[in-house]
C-alpha positions in Angstrom: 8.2 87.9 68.5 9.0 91.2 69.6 8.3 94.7 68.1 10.4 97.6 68.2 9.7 100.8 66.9 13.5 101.9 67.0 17.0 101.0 67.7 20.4 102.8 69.2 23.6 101.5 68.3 25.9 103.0 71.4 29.5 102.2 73.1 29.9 103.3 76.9 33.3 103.7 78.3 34.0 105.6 82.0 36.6 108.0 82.4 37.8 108.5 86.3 34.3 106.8 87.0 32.6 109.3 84.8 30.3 107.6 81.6 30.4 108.5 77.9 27.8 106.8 75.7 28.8 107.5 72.5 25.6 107.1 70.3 26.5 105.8 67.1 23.8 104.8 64.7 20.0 105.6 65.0 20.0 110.1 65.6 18.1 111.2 62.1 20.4 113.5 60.2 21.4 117.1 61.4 21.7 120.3 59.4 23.8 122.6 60.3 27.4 124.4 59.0 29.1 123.6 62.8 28.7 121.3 65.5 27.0 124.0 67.4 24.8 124.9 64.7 23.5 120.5 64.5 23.5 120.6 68.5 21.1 123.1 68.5 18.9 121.3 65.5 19.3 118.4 67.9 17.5 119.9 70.3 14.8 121.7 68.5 13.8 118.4 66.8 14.6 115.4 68.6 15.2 116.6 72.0 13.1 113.5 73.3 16.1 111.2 72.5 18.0 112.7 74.9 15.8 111.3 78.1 15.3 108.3 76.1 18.6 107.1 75.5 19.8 108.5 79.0 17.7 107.8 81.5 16.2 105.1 83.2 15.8 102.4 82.4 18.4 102.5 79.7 20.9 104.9 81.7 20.6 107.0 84.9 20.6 110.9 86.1 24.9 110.8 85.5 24.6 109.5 82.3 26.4 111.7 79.6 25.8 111.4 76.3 28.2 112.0 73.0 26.6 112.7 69.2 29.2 112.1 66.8 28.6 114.6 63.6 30.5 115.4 60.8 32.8 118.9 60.9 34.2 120.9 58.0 37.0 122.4 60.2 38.1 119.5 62.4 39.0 115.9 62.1 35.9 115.0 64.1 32.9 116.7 65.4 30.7 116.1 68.5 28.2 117.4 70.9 27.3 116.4 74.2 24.1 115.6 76.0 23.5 114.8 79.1 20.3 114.4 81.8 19.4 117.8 82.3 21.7 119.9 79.9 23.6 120.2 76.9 27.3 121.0 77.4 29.1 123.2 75.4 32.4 121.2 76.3 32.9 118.3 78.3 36.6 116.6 79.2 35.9 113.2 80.5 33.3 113.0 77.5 36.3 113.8 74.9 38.5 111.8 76.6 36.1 108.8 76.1 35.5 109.6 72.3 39.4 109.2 71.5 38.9 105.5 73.5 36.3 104.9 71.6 37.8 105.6 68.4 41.1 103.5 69.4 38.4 100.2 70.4 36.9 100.7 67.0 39.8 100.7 65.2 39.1 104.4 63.9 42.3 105.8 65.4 45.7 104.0 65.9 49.0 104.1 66.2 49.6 104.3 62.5 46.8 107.3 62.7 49.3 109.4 64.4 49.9 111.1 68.0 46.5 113.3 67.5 43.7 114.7 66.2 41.3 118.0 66.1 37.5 117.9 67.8 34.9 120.7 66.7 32.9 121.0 70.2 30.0 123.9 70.5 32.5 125.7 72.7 35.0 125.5 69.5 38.1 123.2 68.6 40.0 121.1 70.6 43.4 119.0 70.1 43.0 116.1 71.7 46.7 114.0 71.9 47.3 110.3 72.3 49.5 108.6 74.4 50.1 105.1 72.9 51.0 102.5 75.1 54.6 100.0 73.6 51.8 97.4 73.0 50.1 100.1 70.6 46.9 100.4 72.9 45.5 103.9 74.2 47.0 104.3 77.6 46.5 107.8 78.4 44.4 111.3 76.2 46.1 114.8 77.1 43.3 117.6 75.5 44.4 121.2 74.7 40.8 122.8 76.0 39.3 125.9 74.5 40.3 129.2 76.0 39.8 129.4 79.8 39.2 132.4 82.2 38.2 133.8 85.2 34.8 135.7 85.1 34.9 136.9 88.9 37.3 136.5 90.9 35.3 136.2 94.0 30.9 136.3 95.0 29.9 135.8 98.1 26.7 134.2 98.9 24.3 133.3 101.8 23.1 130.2 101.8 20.6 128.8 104.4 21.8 125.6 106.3 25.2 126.2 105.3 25.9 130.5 105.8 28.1 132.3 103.8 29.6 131.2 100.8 32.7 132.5 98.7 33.3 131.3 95.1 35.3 132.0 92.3 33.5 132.1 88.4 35.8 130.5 85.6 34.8 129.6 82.2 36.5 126.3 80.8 34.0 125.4 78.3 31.2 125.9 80.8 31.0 127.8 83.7 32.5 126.8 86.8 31.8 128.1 90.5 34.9 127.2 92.7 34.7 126.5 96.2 36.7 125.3 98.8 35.3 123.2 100.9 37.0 123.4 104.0 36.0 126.2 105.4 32.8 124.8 105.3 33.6 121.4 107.0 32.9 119.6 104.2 35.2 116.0 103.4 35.4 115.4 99.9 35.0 111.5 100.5 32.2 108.7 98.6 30.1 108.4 101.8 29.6 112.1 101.7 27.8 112.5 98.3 23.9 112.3 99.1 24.9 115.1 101.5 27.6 116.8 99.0 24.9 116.7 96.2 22.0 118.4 98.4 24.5 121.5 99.7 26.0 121.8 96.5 22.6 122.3 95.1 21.4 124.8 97.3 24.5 126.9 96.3 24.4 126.7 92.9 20.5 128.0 93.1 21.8 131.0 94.9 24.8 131.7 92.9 22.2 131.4 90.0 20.0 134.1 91.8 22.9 136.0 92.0 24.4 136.1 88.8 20.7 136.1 87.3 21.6 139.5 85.5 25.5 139.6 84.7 26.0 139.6 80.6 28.6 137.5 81.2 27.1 134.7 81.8 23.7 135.8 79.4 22.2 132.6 78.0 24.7 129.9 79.6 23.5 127.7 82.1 24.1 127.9 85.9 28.1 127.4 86.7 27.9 124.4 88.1 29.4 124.1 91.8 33.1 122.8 91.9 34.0 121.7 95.9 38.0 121.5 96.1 40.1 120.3 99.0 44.0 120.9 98.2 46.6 119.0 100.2 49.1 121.1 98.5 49.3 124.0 96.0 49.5 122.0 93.0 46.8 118.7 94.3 43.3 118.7 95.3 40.3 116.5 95.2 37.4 117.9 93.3 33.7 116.8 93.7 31.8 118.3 90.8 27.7 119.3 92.1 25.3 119.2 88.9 22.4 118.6 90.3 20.4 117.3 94.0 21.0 113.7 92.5 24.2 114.4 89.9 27.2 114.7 90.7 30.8 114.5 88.3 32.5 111.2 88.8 35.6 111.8 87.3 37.8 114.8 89.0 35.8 116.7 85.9 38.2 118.0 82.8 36.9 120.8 82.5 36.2 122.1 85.8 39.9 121.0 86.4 40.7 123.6 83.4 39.0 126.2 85.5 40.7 125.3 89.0 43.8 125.5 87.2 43.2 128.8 85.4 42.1 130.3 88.7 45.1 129.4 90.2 47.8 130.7 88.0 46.0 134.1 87.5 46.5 134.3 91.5 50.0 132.9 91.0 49.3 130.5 93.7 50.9 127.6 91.2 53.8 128.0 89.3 53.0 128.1 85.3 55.6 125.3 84.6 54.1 123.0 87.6 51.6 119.8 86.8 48.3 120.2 89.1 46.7 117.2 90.1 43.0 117.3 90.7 42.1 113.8 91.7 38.1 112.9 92.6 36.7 111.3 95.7 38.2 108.0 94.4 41.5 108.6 94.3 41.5 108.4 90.2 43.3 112.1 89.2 43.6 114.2 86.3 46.6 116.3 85.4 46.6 119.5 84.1 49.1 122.1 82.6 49.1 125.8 80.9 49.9 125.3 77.4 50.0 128.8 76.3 48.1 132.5 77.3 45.6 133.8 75.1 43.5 136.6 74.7 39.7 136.0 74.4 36.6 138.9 73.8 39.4 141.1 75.4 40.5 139.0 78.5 43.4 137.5 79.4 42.8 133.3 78.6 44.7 130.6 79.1 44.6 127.1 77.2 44.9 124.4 79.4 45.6 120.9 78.8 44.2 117.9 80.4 45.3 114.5 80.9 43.4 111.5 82.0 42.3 107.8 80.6 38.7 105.6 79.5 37.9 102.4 79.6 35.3 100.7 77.3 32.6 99.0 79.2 30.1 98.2 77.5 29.0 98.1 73.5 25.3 97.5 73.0 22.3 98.1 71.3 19.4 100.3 72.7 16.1 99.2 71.8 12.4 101.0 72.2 9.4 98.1 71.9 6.3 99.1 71.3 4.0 99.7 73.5 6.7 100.2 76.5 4.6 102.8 78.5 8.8 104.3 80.0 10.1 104.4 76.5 10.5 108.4 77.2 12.4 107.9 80.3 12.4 108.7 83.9 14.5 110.7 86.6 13.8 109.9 90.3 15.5 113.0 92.5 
Protein backbone atom coordinates (compact mmCIF):
# COMPACT_ATOMS: atom_id res chain seq x y z
CA UNK A 1 0.00 0.00 0.00
CA UNK A 2 1.22 3.19 -0.73
CA UNK A 3 2.43 6.20 1.40
CA UNK A 4 1.94 9.66 0.86
CA UNK A 5 3.14 12.38 2.81
CA UNK A 6 0.74 14.99 1.09
CA UNK A 7 -1.95 15.60 -1.31
CA UNK A 8 -3.15 18.61 -3.87
CA UNK A 9 -6.60 18.87 -4.90
CA UNK A 10 -6.17 20.95 -8.40
CA UNK A 11 -8.48 21.62 -11.65
CA UNK A 12 -6.47 22.59 -15.03
CA UNK A 13 -8.20 24.27 -17.75
CA UNK A 14 -6.17 26.10 -20.96
CA UNK A 15 -6.99 29.35 -22.14
CA UNK A 16 -5.82 30.14 -26.01
CA UNK A 17 -3.43 26.98 -25.27
CA UNK A 18 -2.22 28.62 -22.10
CA UNK A 19 -2.71 26.35 -18.51
CA UNK A 20 -4.27 27.44 -15.30
CA UNK A 21 -4.08 24.96 -12.39
CA UNK A 22 -6.12 26.16 -9.99
CA UNK A 23 -4.87 24.65 -6.64
CA UNK A 24 -7.67 24.02 -4.46
CA UNK A 25 -7.25 22.17 -1.29
CA UNK A 26 -3.78 21.16 0.35
CA UNK A 27 -1.80 25.20 0.57
CA UNK A 28 -1.58 25.66 4.73
CA UNK A 29 -3.34 28.78 5.63
CA UNK A 30 -2.10 32.35 4.71
CA UNK A 31 -2.05 35.51 6.82
CA UNK A 32 -2.29 38.40 5.42
CA UNK A 33 -5.05 41.66 5.12
CA UNK A 34 -4.72 41.44 0.90
CA UNK A 35 -4.09 39.06 -1.60
CA UNK A 36 -0.75 40.63 -2.05
CA UNK A 37 0.01 40.68 1.58
CA UNK A 38 -0.84 36.20 1.57
CA UNK A 39 1.17 35.98 -1.91
CA UNK A 40 4.08 37.27 -0.33
CA UNK A 41 3.51 34.86 3.06
CA UNK A 42 3.30 32.27 0.26
CA UNK A 43 6.44 32.69 -0.66
CA UNK A 44 8.33 33.31 2.44
CA UNK A 45 6.95 29.96 3.80
CA UNK A 46 6.01 27.51 1.38
CA UNK A 47 7.72 28.65 -1.65
CA UNK A 48 8.76 24.92 -2.21
CA UNK A 49 5.10 24.10 -3.40
CA UNK A 50 5.44 26.12 -6.08
CA UNK A 51 8.24 23.77 -8.03
CA UNK A 52 6.44 20.90 -6.58
CA UNK A 53 3.04 21.28 -7.78
CA UNK A 54 4.43 22.86 -11.23
CA UNK A 55 6.99 21.23 -12.46
CA UNK A 56 7.90 17.98 -13.64
CA UNK A 57 6.86 15.43 -13.24
CA UNK A 58 3.50 16.83 -12.12
CA UNK A 59 3.55 19.94 -14.64
CA UNK A 60 6.10 21.49 -16.90
CA UNK A 61 8.28 24.93 -17.34
CA UNK A 62 4.67 26.71 -18.87
CA UNK A 63 2.81 25.59 -16.12
CA UNK A 64 0.91 28.49 -14.30
CA UNK A 65 -0.36 28.15 -11.17
CA UNK A 66 -3.61 30.00 -9.40
CA UNK A 67 -3.99 30.12 -5.27
CA UNK A 68 -7.42 30.89 -4.45
CA UNK A 69 -7.54 33.02 -1.03
CA UNK A 70 -10.05 34.80 0.63
CA UNK A 71 -10.44 38.92 0.03
CA UNK A 72 -12.17 41.50 2.25
CA UNK A 73 -12.67 43.89 -0.78
CA UNK A 74 -13.50 41.58 -3.67
CA UNK A 75 -15.77 38.74 -4.43
CA UNK A 76 -12.80 36.55 -4.86
CA UNK A 77 -9.20 36.71 -4.26
CA UNK A 78 -6.17 35.04 -6.00
CA UNK A 79 -2.52 34.94 -6.72
CA UNK A 80 -0.56 33.48 -9.29
CA UNK A 81 2.45 31.32 -9.41
CA UNK A 82 4.16 30.17 -12.00
CA UNK A 83 7.77 28.26 -12.89
CA UNK A 84 10.07 30.88 -12.38
CA UNK A 85 7.94 33.95 -10.95
CA UNK A 86 5.13 35.20 -9.24
CA UNK A 87 2.85 37.46 -11.29
CA UNK A 88 1.34 40.28 -10.02
CA UNK A 89 -1.57 39.86 -12.78
CA UNK A 90 -2.10 37.29 -15.11
CA UNK A 91 -5.19 37.28 -18.01
CA UNK A 92 -5.34 33.85 -19.38
CA UNK A 93 -4.93 32.77 -15.58
CA UNK A 94 -8.26 34.91 -14.60
CA UNK A 95 -9.83 33.96 -17.43
CA UNK A 96 -9.40 30.26 -16.33
CA UNK A 97 -10.57 30.94 -12.67
CA UNK A 98 -14.13 32.33 -13.91
CA UNK A 99 -14.24 28.68 -15.93
CA UNK A 100 -13.42 27.14 -13.18
CA UNK A 101 -15.89 28.57 -10.96
CA UNK A 102 -18.77 27.98 -13.78
CA UNK A 103 -17.47 23.84 -13.88
CA UNK A 104 -17.80 23.86 -10.22
CA UNK A 105 -20.96 25.23 -10.03
CA UNK A 106 -19.58 28.28 -7.96
CA UNK A 107 -20.75 30.86 -10.53
CA UNK A 108 -23.82 30.68 -12.83
CA UNK A 109 -26.19 32.12 -14.70
CA UNK A 110 -28.37 32.76 -11.73
CA UNK A 111 -25.00 34.26 -10.06
CA UNK A 112 -25.18 37.14 -12.33
CA UNK A 113 -23.23 38.69 -15.55
CA UNK A 114 -19.94 39.26 -13.09
CA UNK A 115 -17.89 39.44 -10.43
CA UNK A 116 -14.77 41.41 -8.67
CA UNK A 117 -11.06 39.54 -8.30
CA UNK A 118 -8.52 41.05 -5.66
CA UNK A 119 -5.09 40.27 -7.73
CA UNK A 120 -1.55 41.64 -6.15
CA UNK A 121 -1.61 44.14 -8.92
CA UNK A 122 -5.23 45.29 -7.41
CA UNK A 123 -8.98 44.58 -8.47
CA UNK A 124 -10.33 43.35 -11.45
CA UNK A 125 -13.99 42.99 -12.92
CA UNK A 126 -14.07 40.07 -14.63
CA UNK A 127 -17.66 39.76 -16.86
CA UNK A 128 -19.41 36.59 -18.16
CA UNK A 129 -20.70 35.87 -21.29
CA UNK A 130 -23.31 33.06 -20.85
CA UNK A 131 -23.95 30.94 -23.60
CA UNK A 132 -28.39 30.33 -24.40
CA UNK A 133 -27.65 26.88 -22.98
CA UNK A 134 -26.42 28.65 -19.66
CA UNK A 135 -22.71 27.43 -20.00
CA UNK A 136 -19.60 29.93 -19.93
CA UNK A 137 -18.88 30.70 -23.53
CA UNK A 138 -16.70 33.60 -23.40
CA UNK A 139 -14.77 36.06 -19.95
CA UNK A 140 -14.26 39.90 -20.91
CA UNK A 141 -11.82 41.29 -17.83
CA UNK A 142 -11.65 45.06 -17.00
CA UNK A 143 -7.59 44.88 -16.20
CA UNK A 144 -5.94 47.12 -13.66
CA UNK A 145 -4.59 50.49 -14.88
CA UNK A 146 -2.29 50.18 -17.97
CA UNK A 147 0.61 52.54 -19.22
CA UNK A 148 3.45 53.14 -21.11
CA UNK A 149 6.71 53.46 -19.10
CA UNK A 150 9.06 54.30 -22.24
CA UNK A 151 8.07 54.84 -25.18
CA UNK A 152 10.95 53.54 -26.92
CA UNK A 153 14.86 51.68 -25.70
CA UNK A 154 17.01 50.59 -27.98
CA UNK A 155 19.24 47.74 -27.41
CA UNK A 156 22.19 45.70 -28.95
CA UNK A 157 21.89 42.45 -28.89
CA UNK A 158 24.51 39.99 -30.22
CA UNK A 159 23.28 37.43 -32.96
CA UNK A 160 20.42 39.50 -33.64
CA UNK A 161 21.78 43.62 -33.67
CA UNK A 162 19.87 46.38 -32.70
CA UNK A 163 16.74 46.16 -30.92
CA UNK A 164 13.83 48.86 -30.39
CA UNK A 165 11.11 48.17 -27.80
CA UNK A 166 8.42 49.89 -26.15
CA UNK A 167 7.90 49.41 -21.95
CA UNK A 168 4.19 49.12 -20.88
CA UNK A 169 2.88 48.15 -17.62
CA UNK A 170 -0.46 45.93 -17.73
CA UNK A 171 -0.14 44.21 -14.53
CA UNK A 172 3.52 43.35 -15.31
CA UNK A 173 5.79 44.79 -17.39
CA UNK A 174 5.80 44.26 -20.94
CA UNK A 175 8.74 44.95 -23.63
CA UNK A 176 7.09 45.35 -27.14
CA UNK A 177 8.68 44.38 -30.12
CA UNK A 178 7.97 44.03 -33.58
CA UNK A 179 9.26 41.34 -35.05
CA UNK A 180 9.50 42.13 -38.50
CA UNK A 181 12.17 44.12 -38.77
CA UNK A 182 13.99 41.51 -37.38
CA UNK A 183 12.91 38.62 -39.85
CA UNK A 184 11.25 36.87 -37.40
CA UNK A 185 7.67 34.72 -38.32
CA UNK A 186 5.59 34.40 -35.52
CA UNK A 187 4.61 30.71 -36.51
CA UNK A 188 4.71 27.08 -34.02
CA UNK A 189 7.79 25.70 -35.81
CA UNK A 190 9.65 28.89 -34.83
CA UNK A 191 9.47 28.65 -31.04
CA UNK A 192 12.77 26.82 -29.88
CA UNK A 193 14.30 29.59 -32.02
CA UNK A 194 11.66 32.46 -30.84
CA UNK A 195 12.31 31.34 -27.15
CA UNK A 196 16.41 31.55 -27.40
CA UNK A 197 16.24 35.33 -29.17
CA UNK A 198 13.62 36.44 -27.07
CA UNK A 199 15.72 35.49 -24.19
CA UNK A 200 18.78 37.17 -25.08
CA UNK A 201 16.71 40.39 -25.40
CA UNK A 202 15.07 40.37 -22.43
CA UNK A 203 18.65 39.92 -20.49
CA UNK A 204 19.71 43.01 -22.23
CA UNK A 205 16.72 45.06 -21.80
CA UNK A 206 17.18 43.89 -18.13
CA UNK A 207 20.81 45.26 -18.12
CA UNK A 208 19.49 48.21 -19.39
CA UNK A 209 16.74 49.12 -17.28
CA UNK A 210 18.82 47.68 -14.26
CA UNK A 211 18.58 51.23 -12.58
CA UNK A 212 15.24 53.04 -13.74
CA UNK A 213 12.88 53.49 -10.42
CA UNK A 214 10.33 52.67 -12.51
CA UNK A 215 10.65 49.43 -12.76
CA UNK A 216 12.49 49.17 -8.88
CA UNK A 217 11.68 45.72 -7.45
CA UNK A 218 9.46 44.26 -10.53
CA UNK A 219 10.74 41.57 -12.50
CA UNK A 220 12.22 41.77 -15.98
CA UNK A 221 9.38 42.93 -18.62
CA UNK A 222 9.08 40.09 -20.27
CA UNK A 223 9.59 40.30 -24.22
CA UNK A 224 6.25 40.60 -26.27
CA UNK A 225 7.10 39.76 -30.38
CA UNK A 226 4.08 41.28 -32.45
CA UNK A 227 3.41 40.90 -36.15
CA UNK A 228 0.28 43.17 -37.22
CA UNK A 229 -1.45 42.46 -40.45
CA UNK A 230 -3.46 45.47 -39.83
CA UNK A 231 -3.70 48.39 -37.33
CA UNK A 232 -6.12 46.79 -35.16
CA UNK A 233 -4.66 42.60 -35.52
CA UNK A 234 -1.57 41.05 -34.74
CA UNK A 235 -0.09 37.79 -33.63
CA UNK A 236 1.73 37.94 -30.29
CA UNK A 237 4.35 35.42 -29.16
CA UNK A 238 4.97 36.09 -25.49
CA UNK A 239 9.13 35.15 -24.55
CA UNK A 240 9.40 34.28 -20.59
CA UNK A 241 12.08 32.35 -20.50
CA UNK A 242 14.93 30.14 -23.00
CA UNK A 243 12.27 27.21 -22.56
CA UNK A 244 8.80 29.44 -21.75
CA UNK A 245 7.00 30.94 -23.77
CA UNK A 246 2.97 32.35 -23.49
CA UNK A 247 0.61 30.08 -25.22
CA UNK A 248 -2.25 32.08 -25.31
CA UNK A 249 -1.98 35.56 -27.29
CA UNK A 250 -1.21 36.63 -23.41
CA UNK A 251 -4.08 39.05 -21.62
CA UNK A 252 -2.08 41.03 -20.24
CA UNK A 253 0.60 41.73 -22.58
CA UNK A 254 -2.41 42.26 -25.02
CA UNK A 255 -3.42 45.13 -22.41
CA UNK A 256 -0.07 46.62 -22.96
CA UNK A 257 -0.01 46.29 -26.94
CA UNK A 258 -3.25 47.91 -26.91
CA UNK A 259 -2.28 50.73 -24.49
CA UNK A 260 0.72 51.44 -26.55
CA UNK A 261 -1.17 51.80 -29.47
CA UNK A 262 -3.82 54.24 -28.56
CA UNK A 263 -1.34 56.62 -26.74
CA UNK A 264 0.37 56.74 -30.39
CA UNK A 265 -3.21 57.00 -31.88
CA UNK A 266 -2.27 54.35 -34.28
CA UNK A 267 -5.84 52.58 -33.32
CA UNK A 268 -8.89 54.31 -32.97
CA UNK A 269 -10.23 54.27 -29.13
CA UNK A 270 -13.66 52.96 -30.22
CA UNK A 271 -11.93 50.00 -32.49
CA UNK A 272 -11.69 46.11 -31.12
CA UNK A 273 -7.85 44.98 -31.50
CA UNK A 274 -7.31 41.49 -32.09
CA UNK A 275 -4.09 39.93 -30.86
CA UNK A 276 -4.30 36.39 -31.84
CA UNK A 277 -1.20 33.76 -30.93
CA UNK A 278 0.84 31.52 -33.21
CA UNK A 279 -2.30 29.35 -33.30
CA UNK A 280 -4.62 31.21 -34.66
CA UNK A 281 -6.78 31.30 -31.23
CA UNK A 282 -7.15 35.46 -30.54
CA UNK A 283 -7.96 37.66 -27.84
CA UNK A 284 -9.99 40.92 -28.11
CA UNK A 285 -9.35 43.94 -26.45
CA UNK A 286 -10.92 47.39 -25.91
CA UNK A 287 -10.30 50.87 -23.89
CA UNK A 288 -12.85 50.98 -21.24
CA UNK A 289 -12.04 54.20 -19.83
CA UNK A 290 -8.75 56.66 -19.17
CA UNK A 291 -7.31 56.94 -15.91
CA UNK A 292 -4.77 58.64 -14.13
CA UNK A 293 -2.20 56.42 -12.11
CA UNK A 294 0.96 57.77 -9.65
CA UNK A 295 0.49 60.89 -12.03
CA UNK A 296 0.36 59.25 -15.50
CA UNK A 297 -2.05 59.11 -17.93
CA UNK A 298 -3.66 55.05 -17.66
CA UNK A 299 -5.91 53.37 -19.40
CA UNK A 300 -8.20 50.37 -18.31
CA UNK A 301 -8.37 47.92 -20.82
CA UNK A 302 -10.62 45.04 -21.23
CA UNK A 303 -9.91 41.65 -22.38
CA UNK A 304 -11.86 39.02 -23.94
CA UNK A 305 -11.03 35.37 -24.48
CA UNK A 306 -12.42 31.71 -23.33
CA UNK A 307 -11.01 28.25 -21.06
CA UNK A 308 -11.63 25.06 -21.21
CA UNK A 309 -11.41 22.56 -18.29
CA UNK A 310 -9.13 19.73 -18.94
CA UNK A 311 -8.33 18.06 -16.39
CA UNK A 312 -9.56 17.79 -12.45
CA UNK A 313 -7.17 15.65 -10.39
CA UNK A 314 -5.50 15.06 -7.39
CA UNK A 315 -1.67 15.68 -6.86
CA UNK A 316 0.02 13.29 -4.75
CA UNK A 317 3.76 13.32 -3.04
CA UNK A 318 4.81 9.50 -1.76
CA UNK A 319 7.22 9.11 0.33
CA UNK A 320 10.39 8.51 -0.37
CA UNK A 321 9.94 9.95 -4.15
CA UNK A 322 13.68 11.28 -4.50
CA UNK A 323 11.73 14.29 -7.51
CA UNK A 324 9.10 15.22 -5.08
CA UNK A 325 10.67 18.89 -5.26
CA UNK A 326 10.58 19.07 -8.93
CA UNK A 327 12.67 19.61 -11.90
CA UNK A 328 13.20 22.17 -14.88
CA UNK A 329 15.21 20.87 -17.90
CA UNK A 330 16.25 24.26 -20.08
Amino acid sequence: MSSFSSAFSVIDSHTAGHPTRVILSGVPKLYGSSVREKRDHFRRRFDHLRPALLHEPRGHAAMVGLVPVASDVADYGAFFISSYVYLDMCGHGTIGLARTLAFTGQISVETGDSFTLETPAGIVTVHLIWSEDGSLDRVRIANVPSYVGLERLSVSVEGIGKVDAAIVYAGMWYALVDAAPLGFKLIPDNASALMQAGARIKDAIKAATKDLPLLAGAAAPSVLFHDADSAHSATHFLVLETNKFDRSPCGTGTSARLTYLLGKGLIDPDQTYHAKNIFGIPFEARLQRRVEEQGREAMIIEIEGSAFITSTQTIYFEKGDPLSKGFLAR
